[in-house]
N, C-alpha and C positions, 0 to 999 in steps of 0.2 A: 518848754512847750507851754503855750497857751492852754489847759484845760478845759473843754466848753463838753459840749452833751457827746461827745467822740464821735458822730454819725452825723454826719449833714447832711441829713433827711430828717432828723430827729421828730420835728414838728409836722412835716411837710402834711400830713393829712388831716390836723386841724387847718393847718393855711389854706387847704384844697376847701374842706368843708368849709369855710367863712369866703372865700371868694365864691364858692358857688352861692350862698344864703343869700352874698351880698348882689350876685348876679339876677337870682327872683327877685328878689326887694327893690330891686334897680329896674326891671322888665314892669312891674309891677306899678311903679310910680312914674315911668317916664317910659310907656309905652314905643313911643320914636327908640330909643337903644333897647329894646328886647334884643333883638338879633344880635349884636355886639354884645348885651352882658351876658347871655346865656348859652355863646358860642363857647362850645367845648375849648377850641383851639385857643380862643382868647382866655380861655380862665385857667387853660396848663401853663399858659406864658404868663398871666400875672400870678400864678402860682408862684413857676421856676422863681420869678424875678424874686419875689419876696422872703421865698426860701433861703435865696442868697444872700439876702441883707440880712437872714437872721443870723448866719454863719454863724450856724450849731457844729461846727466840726473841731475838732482838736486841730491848731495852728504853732510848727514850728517858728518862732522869734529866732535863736538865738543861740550860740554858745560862747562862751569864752572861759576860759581859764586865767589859772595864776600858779606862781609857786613859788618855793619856798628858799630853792637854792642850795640850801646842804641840809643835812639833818640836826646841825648845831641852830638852822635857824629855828626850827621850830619849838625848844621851850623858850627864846627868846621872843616869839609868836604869843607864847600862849601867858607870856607876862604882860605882856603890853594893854594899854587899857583897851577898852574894845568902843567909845565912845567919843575918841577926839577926831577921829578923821571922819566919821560917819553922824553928825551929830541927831542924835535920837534914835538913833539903830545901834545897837550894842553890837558891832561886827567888827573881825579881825582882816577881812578882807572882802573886798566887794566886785563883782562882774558887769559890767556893762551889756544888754541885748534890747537890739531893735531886730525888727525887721522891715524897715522902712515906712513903716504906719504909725505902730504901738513900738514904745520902749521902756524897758524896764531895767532894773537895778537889782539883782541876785546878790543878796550878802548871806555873809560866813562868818558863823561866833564856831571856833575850835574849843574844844577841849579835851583835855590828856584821860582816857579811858585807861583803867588798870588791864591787864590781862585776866582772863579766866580760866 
């Protein structure tokens, strides 16, 4: 998952407030579009619009997996260096996720936890 404000609406009521300021300011200077800036319906639609380019919502990318194969592979996993196939990411394994926009790289450093 993409992370962002989890709600996309997050902003929307500063957006709403600053299209309306800027709809006076606009009425105010260029008397001919009064009508067009300070129309309600015009400023919930340049609202919506810009709501959605802020895309505050949390965004599914991606999953993918990997594995190991037997349980024999894994402290053979966990010796291997964690920097030749990944270089400058210290990781044992790495995932691929797009979702057709943004793409990213999920990597995995293992290590052997004792029991408690």
């Amino acid at each position: 998952m993409e992370h962002d404000e989890r709600d996309p609406n997050a902003f929307r009521d500063q957006i709403k407030n600053a299209v309306a300021a800027a709809g006076a300011v606009t009425a105010a200077f260029v008397p001919a579009a009064s009508a067009v800036a300070t129309n309600p319906q015009v400023q919930a639609l340049v609202t919506d619009v810009i709501n959605g380019i802020a895309d505050t919502d949390d965004d599914f990318i991606g999953q993918g997996e990997f594995g190991f194969g037997t349980r024999r592979e894994i402290p053979d996993t966990l010796r291997a260096p964690t920097d030749e196939e990944f270089p400058g990411v210290p990781a044992h394994r790495r995932t691929f996720l797009t979702d057709g926009d943004a793409s990213y790289n999920a990597y995995f450093r293992l290590r052997r936890c004792e029991p408690t």
